[in-house]
Backbone of each chain as ProteinMPNN parsed JSONL, in Angstrom:
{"seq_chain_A": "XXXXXXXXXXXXXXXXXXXXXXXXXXXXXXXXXXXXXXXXXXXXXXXXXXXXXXXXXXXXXXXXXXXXXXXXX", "coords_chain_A": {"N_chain_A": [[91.782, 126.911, 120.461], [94.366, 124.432, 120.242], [96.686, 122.23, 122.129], [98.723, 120.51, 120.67], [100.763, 117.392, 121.654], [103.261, 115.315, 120.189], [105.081, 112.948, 121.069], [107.753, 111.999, 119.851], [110.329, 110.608, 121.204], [113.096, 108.484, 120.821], [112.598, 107.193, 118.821], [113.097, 106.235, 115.266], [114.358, 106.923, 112.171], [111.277, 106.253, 109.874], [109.977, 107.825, 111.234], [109.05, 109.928, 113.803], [108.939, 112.215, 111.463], [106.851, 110.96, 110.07], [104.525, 110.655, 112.419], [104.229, 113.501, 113.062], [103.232, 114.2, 110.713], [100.615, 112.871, 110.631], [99.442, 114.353, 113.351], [99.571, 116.785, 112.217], [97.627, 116.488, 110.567], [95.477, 115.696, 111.953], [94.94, 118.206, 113.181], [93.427, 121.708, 114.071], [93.045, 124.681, 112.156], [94.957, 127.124, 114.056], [95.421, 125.729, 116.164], [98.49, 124.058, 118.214], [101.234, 122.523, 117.528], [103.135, 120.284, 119.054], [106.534, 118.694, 119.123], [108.311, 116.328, 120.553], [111.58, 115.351, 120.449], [114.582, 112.753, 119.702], [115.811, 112.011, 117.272], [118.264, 113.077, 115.415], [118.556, 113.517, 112.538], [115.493, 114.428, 112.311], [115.086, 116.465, 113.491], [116.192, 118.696, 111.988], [114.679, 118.03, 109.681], [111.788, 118.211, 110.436], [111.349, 120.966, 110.143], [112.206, 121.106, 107.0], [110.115, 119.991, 106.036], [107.458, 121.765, 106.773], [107.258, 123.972, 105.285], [106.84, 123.42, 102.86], [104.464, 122.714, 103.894], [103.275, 124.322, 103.971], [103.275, 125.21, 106.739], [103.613, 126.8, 110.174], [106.636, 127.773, 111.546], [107.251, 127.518, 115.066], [108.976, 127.676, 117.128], [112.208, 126.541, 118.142], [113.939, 124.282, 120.358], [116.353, 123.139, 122.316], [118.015, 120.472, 124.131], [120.257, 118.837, 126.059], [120.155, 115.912, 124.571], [117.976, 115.999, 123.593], [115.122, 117.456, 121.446], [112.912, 119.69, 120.974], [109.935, 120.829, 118.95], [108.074, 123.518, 118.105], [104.99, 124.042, 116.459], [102.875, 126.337, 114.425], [99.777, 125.69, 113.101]], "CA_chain_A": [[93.203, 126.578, 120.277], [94.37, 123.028, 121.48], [97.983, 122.161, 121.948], [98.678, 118.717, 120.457], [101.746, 116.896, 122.051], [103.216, 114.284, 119.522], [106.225, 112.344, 121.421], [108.329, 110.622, 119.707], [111.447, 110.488, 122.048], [113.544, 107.229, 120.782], [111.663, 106.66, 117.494], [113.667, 106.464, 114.265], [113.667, 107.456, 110.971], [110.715, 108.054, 109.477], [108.473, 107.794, 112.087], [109.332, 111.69, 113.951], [107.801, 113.054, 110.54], [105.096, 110.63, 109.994], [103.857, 111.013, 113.429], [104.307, 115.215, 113.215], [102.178, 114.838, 109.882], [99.94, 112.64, 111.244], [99.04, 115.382, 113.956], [99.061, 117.627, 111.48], [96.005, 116.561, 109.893], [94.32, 116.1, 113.356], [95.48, 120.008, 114.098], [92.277, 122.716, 113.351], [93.66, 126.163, 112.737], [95.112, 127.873, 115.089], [96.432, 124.862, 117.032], [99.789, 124.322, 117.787], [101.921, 120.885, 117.54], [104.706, 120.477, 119.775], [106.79, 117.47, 118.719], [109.645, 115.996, 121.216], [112.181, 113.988, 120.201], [115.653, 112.907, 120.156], [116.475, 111.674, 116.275], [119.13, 114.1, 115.134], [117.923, 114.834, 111.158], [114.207, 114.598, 112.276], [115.202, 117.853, 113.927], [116.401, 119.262, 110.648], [113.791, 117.465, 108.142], [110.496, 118.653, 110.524], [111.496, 122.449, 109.131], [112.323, 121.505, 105.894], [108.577, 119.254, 105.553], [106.789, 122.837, 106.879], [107.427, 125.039, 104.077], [105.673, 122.347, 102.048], [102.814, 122.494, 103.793], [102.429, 125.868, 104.345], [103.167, 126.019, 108.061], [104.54, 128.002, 110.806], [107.815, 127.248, 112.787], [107.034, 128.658, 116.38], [110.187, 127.362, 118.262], [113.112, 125.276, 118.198], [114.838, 124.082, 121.71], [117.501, 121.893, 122.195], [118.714, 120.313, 125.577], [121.408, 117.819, 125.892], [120.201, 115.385, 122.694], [115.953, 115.893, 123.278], [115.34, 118.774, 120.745], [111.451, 120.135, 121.149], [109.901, 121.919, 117.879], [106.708, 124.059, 118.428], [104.628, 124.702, 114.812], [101.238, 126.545, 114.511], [98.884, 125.245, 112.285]], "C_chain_A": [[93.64, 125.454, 121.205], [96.256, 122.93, 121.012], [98.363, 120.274, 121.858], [100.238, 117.998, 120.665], [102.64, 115.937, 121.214], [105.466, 113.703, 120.632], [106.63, 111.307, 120.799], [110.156, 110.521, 119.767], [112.07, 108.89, 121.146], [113.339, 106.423, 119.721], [113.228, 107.132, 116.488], [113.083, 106.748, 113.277], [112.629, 106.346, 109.884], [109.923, 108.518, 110.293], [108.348, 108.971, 112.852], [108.593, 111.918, 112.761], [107.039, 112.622, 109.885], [104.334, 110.871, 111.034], [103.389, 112.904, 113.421], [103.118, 115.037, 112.132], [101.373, 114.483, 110.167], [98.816, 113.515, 112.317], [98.611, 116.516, 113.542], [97.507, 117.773, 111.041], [94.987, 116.35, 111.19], [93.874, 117.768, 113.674], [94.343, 120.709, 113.286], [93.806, 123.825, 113.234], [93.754, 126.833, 113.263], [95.415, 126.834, 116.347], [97.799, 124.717, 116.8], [100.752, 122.665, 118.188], [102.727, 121.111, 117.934], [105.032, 119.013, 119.978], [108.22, 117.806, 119.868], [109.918, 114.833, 120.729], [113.514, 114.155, 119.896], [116.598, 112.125, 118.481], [117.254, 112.908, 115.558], [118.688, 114.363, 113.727], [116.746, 114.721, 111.284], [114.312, 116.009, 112.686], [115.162, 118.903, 112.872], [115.575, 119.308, 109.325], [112.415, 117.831, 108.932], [110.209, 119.941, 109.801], [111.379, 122.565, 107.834], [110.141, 121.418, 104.986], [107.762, 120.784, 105.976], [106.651, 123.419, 106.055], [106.683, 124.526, 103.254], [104.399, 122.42, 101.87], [102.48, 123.314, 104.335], [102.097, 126.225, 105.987], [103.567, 126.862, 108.724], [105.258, 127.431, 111.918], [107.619, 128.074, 113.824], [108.606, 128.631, 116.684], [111.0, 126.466, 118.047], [113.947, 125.257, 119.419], [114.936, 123.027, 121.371], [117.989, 121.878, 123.702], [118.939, 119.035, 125.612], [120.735, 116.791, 124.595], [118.474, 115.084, 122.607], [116.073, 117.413, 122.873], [113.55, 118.531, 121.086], [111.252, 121.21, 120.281], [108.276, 122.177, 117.934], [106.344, 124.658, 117.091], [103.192, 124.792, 115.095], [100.908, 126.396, 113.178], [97.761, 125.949, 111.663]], "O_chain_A": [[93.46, 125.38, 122.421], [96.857, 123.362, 120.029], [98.285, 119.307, 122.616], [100.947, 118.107, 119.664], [103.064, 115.343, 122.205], [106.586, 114.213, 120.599], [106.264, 110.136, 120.903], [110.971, 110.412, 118.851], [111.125, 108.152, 120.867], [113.73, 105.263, 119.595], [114.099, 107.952, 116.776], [111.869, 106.877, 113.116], [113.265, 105.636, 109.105], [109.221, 109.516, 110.13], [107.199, 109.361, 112.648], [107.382, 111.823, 112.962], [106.392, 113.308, 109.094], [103.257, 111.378, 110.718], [102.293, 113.339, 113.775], [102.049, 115.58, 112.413], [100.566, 115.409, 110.257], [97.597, 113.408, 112.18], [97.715, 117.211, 114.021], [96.638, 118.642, 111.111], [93.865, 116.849, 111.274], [92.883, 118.288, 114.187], [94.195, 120.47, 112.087], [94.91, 123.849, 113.777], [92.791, 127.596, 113.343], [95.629, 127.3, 117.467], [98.379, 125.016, 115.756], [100.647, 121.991, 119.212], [103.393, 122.058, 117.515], [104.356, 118.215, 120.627], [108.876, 118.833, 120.04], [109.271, 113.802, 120.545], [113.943, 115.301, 119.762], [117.778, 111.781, 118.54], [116.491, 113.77, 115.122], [118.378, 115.543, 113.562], [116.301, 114.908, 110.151], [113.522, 116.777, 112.138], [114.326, 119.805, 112.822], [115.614, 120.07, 108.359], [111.522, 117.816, 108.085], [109.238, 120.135, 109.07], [110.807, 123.498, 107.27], [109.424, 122.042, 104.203], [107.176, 121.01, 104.917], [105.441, 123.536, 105.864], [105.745, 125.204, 102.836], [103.584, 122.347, 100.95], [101.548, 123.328, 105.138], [101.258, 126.987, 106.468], [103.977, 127.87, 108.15], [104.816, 126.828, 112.896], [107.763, 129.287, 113.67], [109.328, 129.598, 116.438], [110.513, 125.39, 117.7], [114.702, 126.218, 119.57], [114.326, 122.216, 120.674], [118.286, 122.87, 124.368], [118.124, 118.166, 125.302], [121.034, 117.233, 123.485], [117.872, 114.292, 121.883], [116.691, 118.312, 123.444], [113.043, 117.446, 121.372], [111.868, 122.271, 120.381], [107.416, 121.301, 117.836], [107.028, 125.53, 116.555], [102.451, 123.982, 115.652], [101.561, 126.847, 112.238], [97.003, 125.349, 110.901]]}, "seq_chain_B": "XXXXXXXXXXXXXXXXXXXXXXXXXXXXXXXXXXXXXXXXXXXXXXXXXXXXXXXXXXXXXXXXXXXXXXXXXXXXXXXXXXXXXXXXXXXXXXXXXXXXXXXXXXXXXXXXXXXXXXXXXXXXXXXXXXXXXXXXXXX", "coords_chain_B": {"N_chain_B": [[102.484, 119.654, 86.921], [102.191, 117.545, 89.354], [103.069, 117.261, 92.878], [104.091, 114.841, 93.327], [105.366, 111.19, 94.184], [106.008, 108.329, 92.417], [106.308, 104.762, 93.428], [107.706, 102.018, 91.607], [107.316, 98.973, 93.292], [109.23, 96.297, 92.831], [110.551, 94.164, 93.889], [110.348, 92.116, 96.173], [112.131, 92.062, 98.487], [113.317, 92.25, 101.938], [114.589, 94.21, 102.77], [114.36, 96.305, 100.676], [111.605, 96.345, 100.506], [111.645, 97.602, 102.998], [112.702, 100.533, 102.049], [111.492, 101.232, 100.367], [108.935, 101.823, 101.35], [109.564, 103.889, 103.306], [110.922, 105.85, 102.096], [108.007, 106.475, 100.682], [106.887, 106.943, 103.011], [108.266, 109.065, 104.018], [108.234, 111.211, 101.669], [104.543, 111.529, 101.33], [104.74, 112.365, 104.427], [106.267, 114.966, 103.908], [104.507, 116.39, 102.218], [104.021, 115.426, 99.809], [102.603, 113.494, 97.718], [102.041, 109.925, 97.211], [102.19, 107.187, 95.25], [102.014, 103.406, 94.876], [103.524, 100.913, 93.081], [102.851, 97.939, 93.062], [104.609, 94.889, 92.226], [105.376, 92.12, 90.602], [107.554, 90.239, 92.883], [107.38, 92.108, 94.567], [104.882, 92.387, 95.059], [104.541, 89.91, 96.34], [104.402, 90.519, 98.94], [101.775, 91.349, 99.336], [100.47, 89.765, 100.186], [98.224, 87.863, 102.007], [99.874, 87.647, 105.51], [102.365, 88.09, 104.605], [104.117, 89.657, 104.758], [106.354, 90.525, 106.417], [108.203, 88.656, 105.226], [109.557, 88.747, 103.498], [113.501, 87.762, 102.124], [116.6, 89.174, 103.253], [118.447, 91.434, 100.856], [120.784, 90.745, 100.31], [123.587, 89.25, 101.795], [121.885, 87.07, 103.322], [121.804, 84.487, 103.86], [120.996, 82.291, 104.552], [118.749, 82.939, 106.29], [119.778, 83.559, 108.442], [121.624, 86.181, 108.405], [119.119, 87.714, 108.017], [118.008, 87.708, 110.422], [120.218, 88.52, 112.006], [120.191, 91.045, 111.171], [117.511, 92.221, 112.045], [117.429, 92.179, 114.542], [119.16, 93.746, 115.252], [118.028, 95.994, 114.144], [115.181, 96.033, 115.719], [117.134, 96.854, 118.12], [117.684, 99.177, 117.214], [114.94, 100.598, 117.312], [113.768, 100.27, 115.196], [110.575, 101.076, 113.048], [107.983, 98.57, 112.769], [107.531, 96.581, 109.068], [104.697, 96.579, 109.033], [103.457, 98.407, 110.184], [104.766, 100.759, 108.89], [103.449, 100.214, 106.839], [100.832, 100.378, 107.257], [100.659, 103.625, 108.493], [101.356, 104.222, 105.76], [98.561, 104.444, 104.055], [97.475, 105.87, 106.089], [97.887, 108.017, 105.538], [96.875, 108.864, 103.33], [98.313, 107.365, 100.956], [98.685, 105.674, 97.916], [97.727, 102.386, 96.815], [98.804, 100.385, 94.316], [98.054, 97.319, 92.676], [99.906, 95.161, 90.53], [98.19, 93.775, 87.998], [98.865, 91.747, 86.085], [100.698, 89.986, 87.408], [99.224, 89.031, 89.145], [98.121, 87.672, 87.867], [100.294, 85.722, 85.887], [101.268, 84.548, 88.602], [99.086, 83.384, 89.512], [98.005, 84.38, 91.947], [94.739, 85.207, 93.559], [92.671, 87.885, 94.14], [91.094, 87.519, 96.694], [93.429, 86.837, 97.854], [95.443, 88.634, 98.577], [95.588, 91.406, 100.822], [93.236, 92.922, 100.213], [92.198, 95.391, 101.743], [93.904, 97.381, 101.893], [94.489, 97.956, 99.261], [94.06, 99.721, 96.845], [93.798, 100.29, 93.596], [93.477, 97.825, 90.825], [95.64, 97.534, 88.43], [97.74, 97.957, 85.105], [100.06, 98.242, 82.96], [99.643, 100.979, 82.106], [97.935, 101.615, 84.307], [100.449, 102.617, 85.803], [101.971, 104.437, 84.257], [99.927, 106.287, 84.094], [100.052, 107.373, 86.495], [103.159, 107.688, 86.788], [103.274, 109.929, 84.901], [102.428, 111.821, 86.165], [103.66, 112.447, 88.331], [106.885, 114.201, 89.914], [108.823, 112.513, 90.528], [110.05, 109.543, 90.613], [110.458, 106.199, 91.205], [112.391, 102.649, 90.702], [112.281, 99.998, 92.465]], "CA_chain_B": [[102.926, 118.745, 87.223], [101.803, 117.458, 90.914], [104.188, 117.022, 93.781], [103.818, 113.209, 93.609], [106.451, 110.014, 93.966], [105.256, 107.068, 92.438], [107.487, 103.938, 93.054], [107.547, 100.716, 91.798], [107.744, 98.107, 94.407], [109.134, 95.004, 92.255], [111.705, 93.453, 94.425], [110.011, 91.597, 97.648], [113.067, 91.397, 99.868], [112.426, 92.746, 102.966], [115.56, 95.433, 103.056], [113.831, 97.219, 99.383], [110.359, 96.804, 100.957], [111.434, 98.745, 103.928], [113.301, 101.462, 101.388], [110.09, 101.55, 99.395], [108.239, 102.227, 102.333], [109.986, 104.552, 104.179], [110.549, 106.99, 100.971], [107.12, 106.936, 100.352], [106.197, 107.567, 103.694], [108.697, 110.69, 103.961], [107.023, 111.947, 100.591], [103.804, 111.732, 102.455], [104.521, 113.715, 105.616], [106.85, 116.655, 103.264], [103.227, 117.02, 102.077], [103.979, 115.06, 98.619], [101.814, 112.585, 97.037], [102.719, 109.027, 97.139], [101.53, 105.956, 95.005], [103.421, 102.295, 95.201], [102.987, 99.796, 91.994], [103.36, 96.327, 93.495], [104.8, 94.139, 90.854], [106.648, 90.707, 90.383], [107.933, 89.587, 93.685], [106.918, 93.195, 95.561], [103.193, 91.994, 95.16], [104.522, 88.447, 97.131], [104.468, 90.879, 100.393], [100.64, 91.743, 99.696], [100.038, 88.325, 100.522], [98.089, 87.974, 103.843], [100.776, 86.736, 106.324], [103.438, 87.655, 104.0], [104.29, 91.346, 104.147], [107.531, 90.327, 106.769], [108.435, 87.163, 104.697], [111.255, 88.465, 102.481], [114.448, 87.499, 102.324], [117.378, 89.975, 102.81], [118.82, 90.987, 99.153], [122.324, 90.441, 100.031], [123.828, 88.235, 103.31], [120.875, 86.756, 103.696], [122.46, 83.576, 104.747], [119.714, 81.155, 104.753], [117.877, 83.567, 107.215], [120.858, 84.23, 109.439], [121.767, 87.747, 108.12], [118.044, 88.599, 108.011], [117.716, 87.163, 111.562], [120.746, 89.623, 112.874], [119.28, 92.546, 110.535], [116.154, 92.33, 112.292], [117.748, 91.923, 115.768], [119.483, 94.908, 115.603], [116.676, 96.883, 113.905], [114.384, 96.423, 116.669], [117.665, 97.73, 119.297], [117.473, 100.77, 116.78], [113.637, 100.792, 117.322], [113.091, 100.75, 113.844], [109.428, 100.813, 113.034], [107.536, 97.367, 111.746], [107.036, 96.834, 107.941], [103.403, 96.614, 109.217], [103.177, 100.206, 110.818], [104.819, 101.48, 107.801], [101.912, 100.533, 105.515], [99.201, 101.703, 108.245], [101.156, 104.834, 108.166], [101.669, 105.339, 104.418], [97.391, 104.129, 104.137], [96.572, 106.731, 106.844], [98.301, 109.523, 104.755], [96.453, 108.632, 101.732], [98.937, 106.776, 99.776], [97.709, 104.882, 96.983], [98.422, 100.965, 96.21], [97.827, 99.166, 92.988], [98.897, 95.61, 92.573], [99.845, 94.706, 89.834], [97.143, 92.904, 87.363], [99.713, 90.462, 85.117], [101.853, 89.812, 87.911], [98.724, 88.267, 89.837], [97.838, 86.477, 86.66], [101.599, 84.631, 86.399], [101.761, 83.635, 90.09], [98.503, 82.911, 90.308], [97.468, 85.1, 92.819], [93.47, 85.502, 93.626], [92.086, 88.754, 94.799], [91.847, 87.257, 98.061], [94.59, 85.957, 98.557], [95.891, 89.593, 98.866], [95.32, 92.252, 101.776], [92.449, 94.024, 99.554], [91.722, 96.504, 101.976], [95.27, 98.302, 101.173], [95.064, 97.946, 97.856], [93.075, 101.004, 96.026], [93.529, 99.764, 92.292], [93.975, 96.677, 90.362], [96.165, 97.999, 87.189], [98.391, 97.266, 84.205], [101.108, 99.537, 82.89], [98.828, 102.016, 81.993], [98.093, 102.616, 85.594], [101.565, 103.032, 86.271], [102.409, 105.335, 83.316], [99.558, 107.335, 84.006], [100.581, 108.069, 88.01], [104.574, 108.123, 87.052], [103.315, 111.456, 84.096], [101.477, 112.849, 87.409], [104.939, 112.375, 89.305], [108.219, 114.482, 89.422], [109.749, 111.556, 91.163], [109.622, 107.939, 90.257], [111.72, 105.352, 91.325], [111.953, 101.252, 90.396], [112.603, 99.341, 93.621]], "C_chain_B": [[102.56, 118.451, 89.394], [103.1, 117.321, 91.941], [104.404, 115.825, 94.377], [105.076, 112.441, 93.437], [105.629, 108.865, 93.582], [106.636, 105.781, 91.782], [106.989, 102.381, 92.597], [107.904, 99.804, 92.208], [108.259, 96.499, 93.608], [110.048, 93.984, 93.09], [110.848, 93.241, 96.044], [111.25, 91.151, 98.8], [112.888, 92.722, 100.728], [113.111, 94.088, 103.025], [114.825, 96.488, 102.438], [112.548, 97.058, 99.858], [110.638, 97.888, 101.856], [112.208, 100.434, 103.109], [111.958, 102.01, 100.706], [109.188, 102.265, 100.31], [108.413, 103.602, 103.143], [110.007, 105.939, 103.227], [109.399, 107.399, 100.841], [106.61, 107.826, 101.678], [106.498, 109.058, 104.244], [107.865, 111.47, 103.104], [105.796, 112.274, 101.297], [103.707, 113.128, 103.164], [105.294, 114.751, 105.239], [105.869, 117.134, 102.783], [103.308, 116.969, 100.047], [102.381, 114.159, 98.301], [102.525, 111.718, 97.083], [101.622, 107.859, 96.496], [102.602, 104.868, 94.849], [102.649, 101.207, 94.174], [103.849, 99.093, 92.612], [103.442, 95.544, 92.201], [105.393, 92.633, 91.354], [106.769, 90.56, 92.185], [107.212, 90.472, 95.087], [105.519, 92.378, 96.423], [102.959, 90.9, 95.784], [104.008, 89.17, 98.602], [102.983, 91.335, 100.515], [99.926, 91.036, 100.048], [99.329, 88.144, 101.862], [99.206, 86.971, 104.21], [102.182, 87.089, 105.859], [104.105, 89.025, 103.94], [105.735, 91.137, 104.989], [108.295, 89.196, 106.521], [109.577, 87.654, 104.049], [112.175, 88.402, 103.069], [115.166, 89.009, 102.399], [118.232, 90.072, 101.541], [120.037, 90.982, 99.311], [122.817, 89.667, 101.785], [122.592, 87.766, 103.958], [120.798, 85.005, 104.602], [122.041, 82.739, 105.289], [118.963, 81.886, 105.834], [118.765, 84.017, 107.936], [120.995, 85.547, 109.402], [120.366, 88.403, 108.335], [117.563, 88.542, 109.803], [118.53, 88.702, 112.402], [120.459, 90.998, 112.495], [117.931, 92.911, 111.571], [116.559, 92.537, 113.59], [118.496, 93.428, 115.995], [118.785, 96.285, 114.817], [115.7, 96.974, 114.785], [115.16, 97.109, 117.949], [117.882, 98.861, 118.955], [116.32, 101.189, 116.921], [113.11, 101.055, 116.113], [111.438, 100.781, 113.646], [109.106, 99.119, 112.204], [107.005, 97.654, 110.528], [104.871, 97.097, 108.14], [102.801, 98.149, 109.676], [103.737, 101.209, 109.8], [103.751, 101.617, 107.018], [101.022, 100.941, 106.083], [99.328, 102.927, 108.185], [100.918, 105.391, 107.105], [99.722, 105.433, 103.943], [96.76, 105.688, 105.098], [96.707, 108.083, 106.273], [97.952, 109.75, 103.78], [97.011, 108.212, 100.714], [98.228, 105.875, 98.985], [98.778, 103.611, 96.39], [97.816, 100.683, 95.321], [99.022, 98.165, 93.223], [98.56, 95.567, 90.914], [98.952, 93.267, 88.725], [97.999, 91.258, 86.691], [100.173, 89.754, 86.17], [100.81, 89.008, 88.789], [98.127, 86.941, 88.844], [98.645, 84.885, 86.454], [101.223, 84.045, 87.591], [100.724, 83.032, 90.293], [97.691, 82.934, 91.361], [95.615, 85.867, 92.784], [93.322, 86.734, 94.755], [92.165, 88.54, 96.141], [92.156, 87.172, 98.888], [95.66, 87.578, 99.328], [95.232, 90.479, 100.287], [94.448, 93.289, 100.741], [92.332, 95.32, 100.32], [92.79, 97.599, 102.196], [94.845, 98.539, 99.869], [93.884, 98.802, 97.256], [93.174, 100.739, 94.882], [94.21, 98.638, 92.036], [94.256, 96.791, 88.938], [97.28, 97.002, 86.377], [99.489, 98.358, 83.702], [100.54, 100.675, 82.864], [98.864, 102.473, 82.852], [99.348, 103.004, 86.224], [102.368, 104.659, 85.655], [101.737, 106.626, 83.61], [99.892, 108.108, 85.705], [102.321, 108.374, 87.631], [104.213, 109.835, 85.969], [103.097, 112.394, 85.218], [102.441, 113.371, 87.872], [106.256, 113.19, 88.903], [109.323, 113.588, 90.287], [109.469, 110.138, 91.226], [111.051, 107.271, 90.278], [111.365, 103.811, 91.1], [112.703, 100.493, 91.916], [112.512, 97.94, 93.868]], "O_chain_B": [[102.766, 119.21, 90.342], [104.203, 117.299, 91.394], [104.776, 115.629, 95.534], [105.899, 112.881, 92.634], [104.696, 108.455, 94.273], [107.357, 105.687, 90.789], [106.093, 101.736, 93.142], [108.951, 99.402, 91.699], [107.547, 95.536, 93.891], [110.093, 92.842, 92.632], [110.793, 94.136, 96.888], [111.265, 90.251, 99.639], [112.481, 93.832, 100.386], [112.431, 95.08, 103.287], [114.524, 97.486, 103.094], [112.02, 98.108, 99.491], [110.09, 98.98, 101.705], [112.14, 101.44, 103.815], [111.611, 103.188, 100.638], [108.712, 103.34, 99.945], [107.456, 104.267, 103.542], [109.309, 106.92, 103.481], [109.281, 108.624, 100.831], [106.115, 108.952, 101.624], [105.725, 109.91, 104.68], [106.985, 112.233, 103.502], [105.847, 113.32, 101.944], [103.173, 114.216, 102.944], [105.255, 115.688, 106.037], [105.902, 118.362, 102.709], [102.942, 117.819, 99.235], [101.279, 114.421, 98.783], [103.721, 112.004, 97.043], [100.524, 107.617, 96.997], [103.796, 105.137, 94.718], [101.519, 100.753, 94.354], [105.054, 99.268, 92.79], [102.588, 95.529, 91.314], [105.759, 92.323, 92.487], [105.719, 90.906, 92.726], [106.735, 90.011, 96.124], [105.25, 92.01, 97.567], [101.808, 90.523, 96.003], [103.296, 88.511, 99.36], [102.675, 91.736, 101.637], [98.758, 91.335, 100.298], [100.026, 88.319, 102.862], [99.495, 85.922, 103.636], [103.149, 86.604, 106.447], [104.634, 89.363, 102.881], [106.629, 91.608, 104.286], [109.007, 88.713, 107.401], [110.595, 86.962, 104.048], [112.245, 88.746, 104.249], [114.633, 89.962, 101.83], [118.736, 89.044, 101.089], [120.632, 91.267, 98.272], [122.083, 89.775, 102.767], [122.332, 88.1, 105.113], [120.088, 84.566, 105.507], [122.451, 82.297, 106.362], [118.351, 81.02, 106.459], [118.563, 85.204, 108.192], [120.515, 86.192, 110.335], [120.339, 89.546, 108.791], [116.795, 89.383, 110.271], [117.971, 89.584, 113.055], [120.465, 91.95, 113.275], [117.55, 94.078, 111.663], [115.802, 93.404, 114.025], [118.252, 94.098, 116.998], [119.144, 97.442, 115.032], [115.157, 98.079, 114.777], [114.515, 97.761, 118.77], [118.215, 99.722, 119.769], [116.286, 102.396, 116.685], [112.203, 101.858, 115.891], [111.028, 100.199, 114.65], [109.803, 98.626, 111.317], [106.21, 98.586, 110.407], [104.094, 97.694, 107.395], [101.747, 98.703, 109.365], [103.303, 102.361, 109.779], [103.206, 102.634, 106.59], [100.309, 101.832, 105.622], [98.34, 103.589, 107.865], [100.465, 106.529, 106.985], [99.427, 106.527, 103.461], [95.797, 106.373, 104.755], [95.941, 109.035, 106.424], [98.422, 110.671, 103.112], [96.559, 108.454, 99.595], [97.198, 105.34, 99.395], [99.889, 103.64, 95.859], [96.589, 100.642, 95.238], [100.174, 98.155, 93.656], [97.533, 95.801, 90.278], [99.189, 92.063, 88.819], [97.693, 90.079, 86.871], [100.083, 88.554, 85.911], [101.406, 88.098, 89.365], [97.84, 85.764, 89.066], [98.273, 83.722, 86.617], [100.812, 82.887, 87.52], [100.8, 82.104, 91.099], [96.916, 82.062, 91.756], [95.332, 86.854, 92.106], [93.713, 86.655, 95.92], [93.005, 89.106, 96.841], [91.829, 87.255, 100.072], [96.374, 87.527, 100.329], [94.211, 89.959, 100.736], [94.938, 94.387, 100.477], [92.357, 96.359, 99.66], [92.452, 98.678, 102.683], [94.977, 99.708, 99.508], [92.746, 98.335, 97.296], [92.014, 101.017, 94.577], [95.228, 98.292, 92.635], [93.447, 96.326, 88.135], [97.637, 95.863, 86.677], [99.559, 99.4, 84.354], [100.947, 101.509, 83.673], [99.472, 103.536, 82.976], [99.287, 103.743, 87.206], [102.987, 105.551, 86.236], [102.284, 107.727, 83.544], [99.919, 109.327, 85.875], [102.798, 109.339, 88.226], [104.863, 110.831, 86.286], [103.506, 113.555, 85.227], [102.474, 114.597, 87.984], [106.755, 113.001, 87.794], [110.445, 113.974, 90.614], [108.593, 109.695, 91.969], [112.145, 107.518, 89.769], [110.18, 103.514, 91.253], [113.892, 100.738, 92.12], [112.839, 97.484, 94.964]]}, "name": "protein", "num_of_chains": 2, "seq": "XXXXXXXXXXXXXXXXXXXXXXXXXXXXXXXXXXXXXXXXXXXXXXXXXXXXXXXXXXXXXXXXXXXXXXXXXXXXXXXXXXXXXXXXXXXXXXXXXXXXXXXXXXXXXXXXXXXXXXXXXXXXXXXXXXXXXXXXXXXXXXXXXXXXXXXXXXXXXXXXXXXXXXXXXXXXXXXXXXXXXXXXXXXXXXXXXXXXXXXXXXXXXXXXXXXX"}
């Protein structure tokens, strides 16, 4: 189990959920992707893109406008 | 029916490239399918050298408007049209260029960025990726 970091603090749209899928396909099973970043509907549109692809939402934190979303793979 | 978008890219100004782009590459990472028929003017941006060449399709202003578009797209950090297509390429999107449309202009194999480009079609190949598709758009 490896924990794959994907930062993309400051990035716009689309690049938050090309980078997340991106990682995705790096991610074995049973790793877990933990994306930071600070675009306000990337927050909203990483959740919706999961369901899609058949993942799992660990976590969602939020602190002052850097949101951090933890998904196992 | 697959969970595919397949758009056609006919309009080479730079605003509807980056719209073209950016859709597909959402599609993509929601864990769609994405293919992009380059046509007519689109297929100018497969040009080596030429993929940040269009004009803006409205205040374009002899370059001026595309000049302050661009100027305040990089203080939004937008991404480059160039990291879009590495992007939508690394996700497995699929390009055809248009066959007629290199015929008209003129355009030799190439003269294009081949190693994007995964088929060299005619409507057919368009018809048969938009039946695949529950989402097709003309751009």
């Amino acid at each position: 189990m490896t924990d794959i970091r994907v930062d993309v603090r400051g990035e716009t749209c689309p690049v938050p959920l090309v980078e997340t899928r991106k990682a995705f396909r790096k991610a074995s099973p049973g790793d877990t992707v933990e994306v930071v970043g600070t675009h306000p509907a990337s927050r909203k549109e990483i959740p919706m893109a999961l369901k899609a692809l058949g993942l799992k939402l660990v976590d969602i934190q939020e602190e002052e406008s850097v949101w951090k979303i933890r998904i196992g793979v | 029916m697959a969970d595919k978008t397949t758009i056609v890219v006919h309009s080479g100004d730079m605003d509807k490239i980056y719209s073209a782009l950016i859709i597909a590459n959402g599609a993509l990472s929601m864990g769609m399918e994405a293919s992009l028929y380059f046509t007519f003017w689109g297929l100018e941006r497969l040009i080596k050298g030429k993929l940040e060449k269009g004009a803006l399709s409205r205040m374009h202003m002899f370059g001026l408007g595309k000049w302050m578009i661009q100027r305040r797209m990089r203080a939004a950090n937008v991404a480059s049209l160039e990291k879009l297509l590495q992007d939508f390429k690394e996700l497995d999107g699929k390009i055809i260029a248009c066959e007629m449309t290199m015929q008209i202009m003129g355009i030799k194999k190439e003269d294009l960025r081949q190693d994007l480009i995964d088929e060299y079609g005619a409507i057919g190949a368009y018809i048969q990726e938009a039946r695949e598709s529950n989402m097709t758009l003309f751009i």
